[in-house]
N, C-alpha and C positions, 0 to 999 in steps of 0.2 A: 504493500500500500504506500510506501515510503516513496519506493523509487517507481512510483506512476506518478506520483503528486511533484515530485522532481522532474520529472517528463515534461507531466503538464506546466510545469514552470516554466519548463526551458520552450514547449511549445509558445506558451503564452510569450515569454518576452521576445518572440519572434513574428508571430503573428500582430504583435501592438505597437510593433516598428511604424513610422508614418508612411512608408512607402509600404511596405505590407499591407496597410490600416488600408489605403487608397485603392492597391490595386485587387484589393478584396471587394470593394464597396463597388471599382468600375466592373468588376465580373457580376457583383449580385445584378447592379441594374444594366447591365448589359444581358444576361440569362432572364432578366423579368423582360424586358421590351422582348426580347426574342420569342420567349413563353407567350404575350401577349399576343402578340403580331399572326396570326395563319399563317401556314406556308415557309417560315424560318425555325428551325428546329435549332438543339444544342449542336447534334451531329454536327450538321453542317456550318453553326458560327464556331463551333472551337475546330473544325477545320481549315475555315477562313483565317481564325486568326494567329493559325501558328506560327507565321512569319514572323508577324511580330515579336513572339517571347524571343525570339534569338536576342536582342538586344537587351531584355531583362534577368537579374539573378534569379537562378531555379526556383528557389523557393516562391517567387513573387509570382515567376509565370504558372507553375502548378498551381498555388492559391487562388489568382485570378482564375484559372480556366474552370478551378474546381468551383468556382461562383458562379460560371454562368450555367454550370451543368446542374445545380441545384437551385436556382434562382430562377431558372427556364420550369422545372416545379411549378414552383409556387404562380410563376406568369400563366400557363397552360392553364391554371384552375380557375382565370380571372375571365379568360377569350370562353372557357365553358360553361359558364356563369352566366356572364353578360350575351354572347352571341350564339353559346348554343355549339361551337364549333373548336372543339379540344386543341387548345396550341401544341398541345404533347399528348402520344399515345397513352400515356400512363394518366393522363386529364379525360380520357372517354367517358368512364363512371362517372366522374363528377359532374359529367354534362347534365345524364338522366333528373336528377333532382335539381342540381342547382340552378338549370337555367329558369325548372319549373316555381324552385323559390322565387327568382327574379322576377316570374310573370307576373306571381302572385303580388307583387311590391316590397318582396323580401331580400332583394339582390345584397342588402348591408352587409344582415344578419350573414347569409350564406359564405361572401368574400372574409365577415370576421372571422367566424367559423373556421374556414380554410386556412388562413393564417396563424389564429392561433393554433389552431390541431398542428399545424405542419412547422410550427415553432417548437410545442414539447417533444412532438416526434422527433426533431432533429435534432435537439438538443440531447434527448433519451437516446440516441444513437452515436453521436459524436461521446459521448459516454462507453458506449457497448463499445464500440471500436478501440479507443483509448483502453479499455481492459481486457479485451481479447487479444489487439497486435501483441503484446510481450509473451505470452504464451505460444502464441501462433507462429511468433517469429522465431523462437529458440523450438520448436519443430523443424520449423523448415531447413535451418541451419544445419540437423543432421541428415539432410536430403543429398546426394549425391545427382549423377548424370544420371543414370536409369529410375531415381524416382521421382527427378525430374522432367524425364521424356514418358514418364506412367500419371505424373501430375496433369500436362498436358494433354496430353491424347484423352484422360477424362474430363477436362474443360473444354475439350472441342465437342464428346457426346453429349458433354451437358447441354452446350449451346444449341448444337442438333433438335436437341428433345425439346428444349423451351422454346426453340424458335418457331413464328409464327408459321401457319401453310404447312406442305409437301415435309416428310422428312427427308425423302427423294433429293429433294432439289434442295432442301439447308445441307445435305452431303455435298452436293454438286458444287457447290457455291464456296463450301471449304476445303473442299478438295481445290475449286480453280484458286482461292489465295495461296495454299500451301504450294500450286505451283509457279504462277507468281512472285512469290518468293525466293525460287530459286532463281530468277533471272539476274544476272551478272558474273562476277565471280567469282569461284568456290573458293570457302573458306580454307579447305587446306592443300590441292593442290594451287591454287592462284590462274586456273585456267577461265576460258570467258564460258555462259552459260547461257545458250537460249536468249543470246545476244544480238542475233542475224546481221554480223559485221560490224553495228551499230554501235558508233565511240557514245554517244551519252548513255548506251545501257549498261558499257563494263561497270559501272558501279551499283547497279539494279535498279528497281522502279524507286524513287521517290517516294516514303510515305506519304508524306503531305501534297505529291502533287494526285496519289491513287485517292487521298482521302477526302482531299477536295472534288476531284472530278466526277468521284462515287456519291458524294452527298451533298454539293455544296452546289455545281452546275446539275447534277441530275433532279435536283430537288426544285432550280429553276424550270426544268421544262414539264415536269409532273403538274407544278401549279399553272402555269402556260397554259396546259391542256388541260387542267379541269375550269369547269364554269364557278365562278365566283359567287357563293346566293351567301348574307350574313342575314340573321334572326337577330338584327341588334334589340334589345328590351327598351320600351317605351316609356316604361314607369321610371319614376325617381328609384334613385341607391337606394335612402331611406341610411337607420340608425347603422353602424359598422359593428358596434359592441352587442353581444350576444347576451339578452337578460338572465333571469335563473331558471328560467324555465328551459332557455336554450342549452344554457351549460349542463342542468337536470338530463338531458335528452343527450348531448354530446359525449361527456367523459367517459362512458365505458367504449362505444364506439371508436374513438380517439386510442384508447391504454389497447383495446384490440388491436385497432388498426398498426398502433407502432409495432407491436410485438408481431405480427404476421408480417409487416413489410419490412425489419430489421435480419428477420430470419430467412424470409424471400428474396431478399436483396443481396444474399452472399454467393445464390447459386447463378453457377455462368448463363450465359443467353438471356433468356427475357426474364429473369428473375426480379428485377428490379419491377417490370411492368405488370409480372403478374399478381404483384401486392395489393395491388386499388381490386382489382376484379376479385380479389378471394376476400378481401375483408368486404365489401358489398353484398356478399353472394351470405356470409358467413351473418350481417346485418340483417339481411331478409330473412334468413333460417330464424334468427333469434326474436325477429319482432312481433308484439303481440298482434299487430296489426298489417301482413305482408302487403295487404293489397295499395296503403298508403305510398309505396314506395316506386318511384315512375313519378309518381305527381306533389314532390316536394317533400321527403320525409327532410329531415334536416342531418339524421344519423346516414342516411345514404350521402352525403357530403361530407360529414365530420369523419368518418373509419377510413374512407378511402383516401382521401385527401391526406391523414394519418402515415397511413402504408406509402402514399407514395413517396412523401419524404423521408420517411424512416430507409424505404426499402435505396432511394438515392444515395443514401451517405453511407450507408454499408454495403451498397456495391463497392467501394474505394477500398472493403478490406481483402482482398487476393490481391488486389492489383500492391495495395503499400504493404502487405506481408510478406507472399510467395512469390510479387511480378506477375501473375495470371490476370491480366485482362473477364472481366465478369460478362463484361460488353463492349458496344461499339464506343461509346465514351470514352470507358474505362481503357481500349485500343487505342485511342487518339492520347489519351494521357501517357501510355508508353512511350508512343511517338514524341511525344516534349520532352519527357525524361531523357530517351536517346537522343534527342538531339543536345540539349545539354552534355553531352558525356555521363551519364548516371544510367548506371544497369537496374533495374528495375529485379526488387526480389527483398529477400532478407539484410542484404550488407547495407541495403540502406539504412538500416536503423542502425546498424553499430556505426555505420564509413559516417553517414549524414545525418544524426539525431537531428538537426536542427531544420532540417526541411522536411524529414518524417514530423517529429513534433508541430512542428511549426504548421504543419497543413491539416492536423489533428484541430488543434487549436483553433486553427484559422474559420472551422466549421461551425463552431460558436457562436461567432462574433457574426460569420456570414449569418447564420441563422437568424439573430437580433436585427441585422441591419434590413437583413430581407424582410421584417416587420414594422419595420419604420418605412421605407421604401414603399413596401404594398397598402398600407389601409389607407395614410392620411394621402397617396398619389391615386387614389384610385379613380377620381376626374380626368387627372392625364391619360390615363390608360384608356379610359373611356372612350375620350378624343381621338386616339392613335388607334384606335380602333376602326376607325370612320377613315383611312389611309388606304386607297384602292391597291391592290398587287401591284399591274402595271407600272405604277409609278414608283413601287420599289425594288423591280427585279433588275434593270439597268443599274442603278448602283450598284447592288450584290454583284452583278457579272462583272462589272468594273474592279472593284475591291477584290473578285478572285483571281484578278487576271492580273492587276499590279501585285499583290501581295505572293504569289505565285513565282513573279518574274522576278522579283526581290532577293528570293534564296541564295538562288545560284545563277540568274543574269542569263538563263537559256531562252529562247524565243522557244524551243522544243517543250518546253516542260508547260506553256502555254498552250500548246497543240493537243498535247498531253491529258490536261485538265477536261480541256472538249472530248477529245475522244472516250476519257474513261466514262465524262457526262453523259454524253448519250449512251456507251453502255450500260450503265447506272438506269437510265431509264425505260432501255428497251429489257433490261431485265426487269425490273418492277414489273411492266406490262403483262409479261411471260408467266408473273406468277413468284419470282425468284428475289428474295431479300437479300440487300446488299449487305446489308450487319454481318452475316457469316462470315462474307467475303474476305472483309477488312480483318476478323479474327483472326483466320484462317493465315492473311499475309502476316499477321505481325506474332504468330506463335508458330509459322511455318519455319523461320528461320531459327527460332529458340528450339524447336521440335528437331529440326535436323542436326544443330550444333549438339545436342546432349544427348542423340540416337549415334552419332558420330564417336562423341570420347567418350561414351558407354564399351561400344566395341572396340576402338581401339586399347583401351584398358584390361578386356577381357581377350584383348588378342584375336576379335574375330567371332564368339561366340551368343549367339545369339540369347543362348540360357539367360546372360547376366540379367536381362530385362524382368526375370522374376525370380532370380535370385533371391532378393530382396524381400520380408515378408509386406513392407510399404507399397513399394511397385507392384507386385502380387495382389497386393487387396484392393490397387485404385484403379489397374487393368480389370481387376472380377468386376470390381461395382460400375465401372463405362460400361462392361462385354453387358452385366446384368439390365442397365436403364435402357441401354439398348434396345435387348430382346423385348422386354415388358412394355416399351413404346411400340413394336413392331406387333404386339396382339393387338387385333380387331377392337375388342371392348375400350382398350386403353388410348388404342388412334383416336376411333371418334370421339372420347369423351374431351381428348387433348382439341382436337378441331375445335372443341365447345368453351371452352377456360375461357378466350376471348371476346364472345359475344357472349351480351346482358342484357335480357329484359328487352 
C-alpha cells in the first residue's frame, strides 16, 4: 500500500506539471468536440494527430492522446442525447433512452446523469488500474519469448471473438495486418521483404500513415456516402443537476455499470464497447418495470454511460502492463510509444515510472476536467452540433495530408494515406472491420520477433512454444474461445450482444 501511494505520488507530481496540466485539458476537449461532432471518431483524431507528438515529451503526448480517447466518451453521450445519433459506438445504448429523456424536456437531467456516472466510473477505474499494474507487471516480467508469442496469438483470438460481424472475415482482416507487417526488412537477416523494388518500402508501411488512411481518410468517405438526417431536440436542456429522486434511480445502475465495464474493458477487441450493451441489457433484466425502458428510463442512461467509461480506462491496462494493444486505440497508443523510442510492455514501469505513473494519474484529473468541460459547455456543444459534414470534411482531408507529409517529407506517404483510405472503405462496405487490421499490423511484428528468439533459443524446436506451463494455458484458453465461438448457439447469440431493443 506504501509503495502504490509512492507511485501515485510520483504519478501525481507528473501529471500536475503545467504543460502536462495543458496538454491533458487540450486532449479532454479535443476527445469531447470529437465525441460530439458525427462522423469524427477517436480512431481517426489520435490518428490524425500523431504527427504532432513527435515534437512533444512522451509522457505529454501519451496523456494528451489518452484525453481525447476518453473525452471522445463522454462527447459520444452528448451527440446521443441531444441528436439521437451516437458520436461513438460505445454511445448506441445511451441513444435508446437519452434522447427519449430529451424529448420529454429532460435533456439536463440525462447529460448530468452521464457525466456524473462517467466521473465515479473513471475515477473507480483509474483506481483499479493503479492497483492491478504492480501485480500484473511483476507477472509479466517472468514472461519470456514463447509466453510472449502465447500472450499474443491469445489477444488476437480475443479480438477475433469480440469483434463485430463474420469471425471469417475478423480472421481475414488479421491475418492481412500480420502480413503487412512483414513488408520491409527482416529483422535478422536485413534482406528486403515484399518490397517490389520499392526504396520507400525497405523500411515497411508506416504506422501512422496505415493508421491514418484506415481510419482517418476512410472515415471521410463513409460519411460522404451516407445521407446526413440529425433529430436535433427542440425542447430547452432544462436543470443539469440530477434531484434525489434521480440519484435514488441512478446509483446502483452507475456501481453496476463501472464494475461490468472495468472488467469488460480488459478483454482484447471490442471489450471496451461491449460494456454499455451488457450493463443495459443487465438494467432491463433487473427492472421492476422493463417495458419503461426504450422511452426514457433514466437507469438505461446512468449503467451504461457507467460501463463505458469504466470499460475506456481499463482498456489502457494490457497495453501499460504486458504492451498488448486491447484495441484499435489502444494500437495507435503503441504507435506513439514507438515512435518515441519506448517498447511498450512491462520495462516500462521499472525503465519509465514516470510516464507509466504519470499517465495513471493523469486519468484523474482528465476525469475532473472532463466535468467541468461537459455540463456548464453544454450550449457550445449544442451549437456545434448544428455544423453540417460538408463543411468539415475538407479541413480533416487537409490536416491528414499536411500532418502526414510532416513525418518524413514523402509526397508517397500522401498517396499512401489515399490508397489505404479507400481500402478502409471499400472494406467496411464488404462487410470487413478495419480494427482487426490495425491489430493484426502492430502485434504482427511483436508476434514474429518473439516466434523468432523462441526458436532460435531452443535451436529450432518447435516444442518450446508449450514448454512453458504459461504458454501452455494461454494457447489452450485462444484454441478453447475459439472452438466455443465457432458452435452454432454461441455465433448467433454473439451476432446479438450488439443490437438492443
Amino acid at each position: 500500500m506504501t509503495e502504490l501511494l509512492a507511485n501515485l505520488s510520483l504519478g501525481f507530481s507528473v501529471a500536475l506539471t503545467p504543460v502536462n496540466l495543458g496538454l491533458a485539458f487540450i486532449g479532454c476537449l479535443v476527445g469531447t468536440l470529437i465525441g460530439v461532432l458525427p462522423g469524427v471518431g477517436p480512431i481517426a483524431t489520435i490518428a490524425m494527430l500523431l504527427p504532432i507528438t513527435f515534437g512533444i515529451d512522451p509522457a505529454g503526448a501519451l496523456i494528451m492522446l489518452a484525453g481525447i480517447y476518453y473525452g471522445a466518451q463522454y462527447g459520444g453521450s452528448t451527440t446521443a442525447i441531444l441528436v439521437n445519433i451516437p458520436g461513438e459506438a460505445s454511445s448506441v445504448v445511451t441513444a435508446l433512452d437519452g434522447h427519449q429523456m430529451a424529448r420529454q424536456g429532460r435533456a439536463g437531467v440525462a447529460l448530468g446523469v452521464a457525466a456524473l456516472g462517467s466521473f465515479f466510473a473513471g475515477t473507480v477505474a483509474t483506481v483499479f488500474i493503479a492497483a492491478l499494474s504492480g501485480p500484473l507487471t511483476a507477472v509479466a516480467l517472468v514472461f519470456g519469448a514463447p509466453e510472449y508469442f502465447a500472450l499474443m496469438v491469445m489477444g488476437l483470438i480475443f479480438a477475433v471473438v469480440l469483434a463485430r460481424g463474420s469471425i471469417l472475415k475478423a480472421v481475414a482482416m488479421i491475418l492481412f495486418g500480420i502480413l503487412l507487417s512483414t513488408v520491409g526488412t527482416d529483422l535478422e537477416t536485413g534482406e528486403e521483404r515484399m518490397t517490389f523494388d520499392l526504396p520507400f518500402l525497405a523500411d515497411g508501411i508506416d504506422f501512422a500513415v496505415l493508421a491514418m488512411g484506415l481510419f482517418g481518410i476512410s472515415e471521410i468517405l463513409r460519411n460522404l456516402d451516407a445521407s446526413e438526417t440529425r433529430d436535433t431536440v427542440k425542447q430547452a436542456i432544462g436543470r443539469l443537476l440530477p434531484n434525489r429522486d434521480d440519484v435514488k434511480q441512478s446509483y446502483k445502475p452507475v456501481l453496476r455499470g463501472t464494475a461490468i465495464g472495468a472488467i469488460l474493458g480488459i478483454l482484447p477487441g471490442s471489450g471496451a464497447i461491449l460494456g454499455p450493451f451488457a450493463s443495459y441489457t443487465l438494467e432491463k433484466k433487473l427492472a421492476t418495470d422493463p417495458a419503461r425502458f426504450g422511452k426514457g428510463a433514466i437507469e438505461g442512461v446512468a449503467g451504461p454511460e457507467a460501463a463505458n467509461n469504466a470499460g475506456a480506462q481499463t482498456s489502457f491496462i494490457p497495453l501499460l502492463t504486458l504492451g498488448i494493444p486491447s484495441n484499435a486505440v489502444m494500437a495507435l497508443m503503441v504507435g506513439a510509444m514507438t515512435i518515441h523510442g519506448i517498447v511498450p510492455g512491462p520495462q516500462v514501469m521499472t525503465k519509465s515510472p514516470d510516464l507509466f505513473w504519470g499517465m495513471i494519474a493523469s486519468m484523474w484529473v482528465g476525469n475532473l476536467m472532463l466535468l467541468v468541460i461537459n455540463l456548464p459547455m453544454v450550449g457550445l456543444w449544442v451549437r456545434l452540433l448544428k455544423v453540417p459534414y460538408r463543411l468539415m470534411f475538407p479541413a480533416i482531408l487537409l490536416f491528414c495530408c499536411i500532418g502526414i507529409y510532416t513525418i518524413n517529407s514523402l509526397p508517397t506517404d500522401v498517396m499512401f494515406i489515399g490508397l489505404f483510405g479507400l481500402a478502409g472503405y471499400l472494406l467496411t462496405k464488404l462487410g470487413f472491420e478495419p480494427a482487426p487490421l490495425l491489430l493484426g499490423f502492430v502485434l504482427g511484428k511483436l508476434i514474429e520477433e518473439n516466434f523468432r528468439r523462441a526458436l532460435i533459443i531452443s535451436h529450432g524446436s518447435l516444442a518450446t512454444l508449450i514448454e512453458s506451463p504459461i504458454s501452455k494455458g494461454l494457447l489452450g484458453l485462444a484454441a478453447i474461445t475459439l472452438i466455443l465461438a465457432l458452435i452454432p448457439a454461441i455465433r448467433e447469440g454473439r451476432k446479438e450482444v450488439f443490437v438492443e431493443g
